[in-house]
C-alpha positions as CSV (number, residue, x, y, z in Angstrom):
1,X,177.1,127.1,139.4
2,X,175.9,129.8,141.5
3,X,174.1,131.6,138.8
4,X,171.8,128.0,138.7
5,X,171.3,127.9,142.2
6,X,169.7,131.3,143.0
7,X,167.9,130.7,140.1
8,X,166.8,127.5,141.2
9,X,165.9,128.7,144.8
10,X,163.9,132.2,143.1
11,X,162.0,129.3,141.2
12,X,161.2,127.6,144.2
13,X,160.5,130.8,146.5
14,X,157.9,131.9,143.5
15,X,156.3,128.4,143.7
16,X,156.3,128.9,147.5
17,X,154.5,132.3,147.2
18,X,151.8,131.3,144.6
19,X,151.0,128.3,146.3
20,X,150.5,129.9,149.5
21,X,148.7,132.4,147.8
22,X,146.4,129.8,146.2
23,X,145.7,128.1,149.8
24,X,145.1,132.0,150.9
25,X,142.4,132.5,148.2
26,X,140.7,128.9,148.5
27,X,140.8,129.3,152.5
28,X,138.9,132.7,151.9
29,X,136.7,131.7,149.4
30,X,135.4,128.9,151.6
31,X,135.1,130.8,154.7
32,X,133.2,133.7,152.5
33,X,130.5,130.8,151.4
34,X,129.6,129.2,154.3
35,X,127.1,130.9,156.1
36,X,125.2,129.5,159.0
37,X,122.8,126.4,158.4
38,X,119.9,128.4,159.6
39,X,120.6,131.0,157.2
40,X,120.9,128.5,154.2
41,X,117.4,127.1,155.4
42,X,115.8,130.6,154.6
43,X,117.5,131.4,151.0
44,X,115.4,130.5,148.8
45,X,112.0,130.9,150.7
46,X,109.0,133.1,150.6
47,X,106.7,133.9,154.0
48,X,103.2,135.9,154.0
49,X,102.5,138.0,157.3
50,X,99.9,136.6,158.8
51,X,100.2,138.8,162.3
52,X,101.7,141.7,163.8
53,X,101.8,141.2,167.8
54,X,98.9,138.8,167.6
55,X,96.6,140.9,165.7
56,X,95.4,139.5,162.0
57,X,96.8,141.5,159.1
58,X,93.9,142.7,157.0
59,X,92.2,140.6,154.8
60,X,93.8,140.2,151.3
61,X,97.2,142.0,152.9
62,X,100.0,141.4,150.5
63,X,102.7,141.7,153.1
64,X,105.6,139.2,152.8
65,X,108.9,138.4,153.4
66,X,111.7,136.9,151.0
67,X,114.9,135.4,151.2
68,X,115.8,135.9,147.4
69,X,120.1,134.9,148.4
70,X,122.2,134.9,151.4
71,X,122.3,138.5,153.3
72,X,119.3,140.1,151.6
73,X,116.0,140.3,151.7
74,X,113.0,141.9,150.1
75,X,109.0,141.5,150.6
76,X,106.1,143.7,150.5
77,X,104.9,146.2,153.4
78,X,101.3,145.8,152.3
79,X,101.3,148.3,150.1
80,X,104.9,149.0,149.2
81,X,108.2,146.5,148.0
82,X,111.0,146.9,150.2
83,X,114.5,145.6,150.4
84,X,117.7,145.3,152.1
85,X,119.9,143.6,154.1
86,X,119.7,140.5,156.9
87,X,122.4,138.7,159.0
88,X,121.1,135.6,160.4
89,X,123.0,133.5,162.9
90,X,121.4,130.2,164.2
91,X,118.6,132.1,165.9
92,X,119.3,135.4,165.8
93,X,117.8,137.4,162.9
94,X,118.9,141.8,162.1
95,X,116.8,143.3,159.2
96,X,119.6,146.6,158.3
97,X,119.6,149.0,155.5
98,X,115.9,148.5,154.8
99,X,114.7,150.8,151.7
100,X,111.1,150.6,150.2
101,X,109.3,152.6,147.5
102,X,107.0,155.3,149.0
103,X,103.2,154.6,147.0
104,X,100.5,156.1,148.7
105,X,98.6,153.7,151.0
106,X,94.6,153.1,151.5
107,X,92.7,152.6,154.3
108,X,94.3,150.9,157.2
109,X,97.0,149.4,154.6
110,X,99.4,152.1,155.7
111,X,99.2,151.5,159.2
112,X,99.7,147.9,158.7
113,X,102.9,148.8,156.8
114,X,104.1,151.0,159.6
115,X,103.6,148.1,162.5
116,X,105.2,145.6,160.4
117,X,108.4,147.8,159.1
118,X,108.8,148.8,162.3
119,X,108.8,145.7,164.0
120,X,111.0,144.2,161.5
121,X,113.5,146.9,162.1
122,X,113.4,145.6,166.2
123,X,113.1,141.8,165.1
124,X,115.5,140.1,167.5
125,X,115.0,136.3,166.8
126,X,113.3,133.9,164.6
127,X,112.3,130.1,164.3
128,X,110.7,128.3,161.5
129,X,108.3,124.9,162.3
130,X,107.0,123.0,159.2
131,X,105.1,125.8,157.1
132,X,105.3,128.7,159.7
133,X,107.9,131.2,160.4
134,X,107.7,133.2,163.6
135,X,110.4,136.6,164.3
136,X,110.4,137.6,168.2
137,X,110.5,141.5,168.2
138,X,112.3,143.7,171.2
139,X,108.7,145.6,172.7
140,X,106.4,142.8,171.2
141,X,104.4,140.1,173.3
142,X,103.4,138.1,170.4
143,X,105.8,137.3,167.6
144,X,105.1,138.4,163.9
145,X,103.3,135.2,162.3
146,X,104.2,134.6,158.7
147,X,103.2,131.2,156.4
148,X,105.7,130.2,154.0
149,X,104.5,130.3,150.3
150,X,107.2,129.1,148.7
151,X,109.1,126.1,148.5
C-alpha cells in the first residue's frame, strides 16, 4: 500500500513539474514574440533616404533603409550594403552593431554615406505618416527624410 502511494504521488509530482514546465516555456515563448506595435509596423518595410539634415541626397542615391524581421535591419549607404541590429520601442529607435562592405565610393557618394551612417548611429527617435518615415538624430536640426518603397 505504501509502495502505490509514493508511486502515485512521484506520478503526480512529475505531472506537476512538466506541466509547469510547459506553462514556463509557453509564458516565454509569448513574451519573446511580442515586440512593440511600432516595431511590428516597420518589419516588413522598405524606406529610400530622401534627406540628411534637410539637405537632398544626390540624385539617383540608392541609400535605403530595410526592416527585413524584427531586431535587424539592413539598407544601402549609397554606395555600400550594410547591416545590423535595431531595438525599437514605441518611438524610440537604436541602430547597434552596424557592419557594411567597404567598395570604393565616387564623387560626393562617399560623403553622402558618411553623413547618413553616421547619423544613423546617433538616430534617437522616429515616426512614420502615410508614405514617409522621418528618424530625429542627437546633433541634427532636420530629421533624416526617407519615402517608403515597399509595401
Amino acid at each position: 500500500m505504501l509502495h502505490s502511494t509514493s508511486k502515485r504521488q512521484r506520478l503526480q509530482s512529475t505531472l506537476l513539474a512538466v506541466s509547469l514546465l510547459g506553462m514556463a516555456g509557453l509564458a516565454a515563448c509569448a513574451g519573446a514574440t511580442s515586440a512593440p506595435p511600432a516595431a511590428v509596423a516597420l518589419v516588413g518595410t522598405e524606406w529610400q533616404l530622401q534627406s540628411i539634415n534637410g539637405r537632398p541626397v544626390m540624385d539617383g542615391s540608392q541609400a535605403s533603409l530595410q526592416f527585413p524581421e524584427a531586431g535587424r535591419v539592413a539598407g544601402n549607404g549609397s554606395c555600400n550594403r550594410f547591416v545590423g541590429a535595431v531595438a525599437i520601442d514605441v518611438e524610440r529607435i537604436v541602430f547597434r552593431q552596424v557592419a557594411s562592405t567597404r567598395m570604393a565610393c565616387l564623387g560626393g557618394a562617399g560623403e553622402q554615406e558618411m553623413r547618413y551612417m553616421d547619423a544613423l548611429q546617433k538616430a534617437q527617435r522616429y515616426e512614420v505618416l502615410d508614405r514617409q518615415l522621418t528618424i530625429q538624430v542627437q546633433g541634427m536640426e532636420q530629421p533624416l527624410l526617407f519615402k517608403k518603397t515597399k509595401p
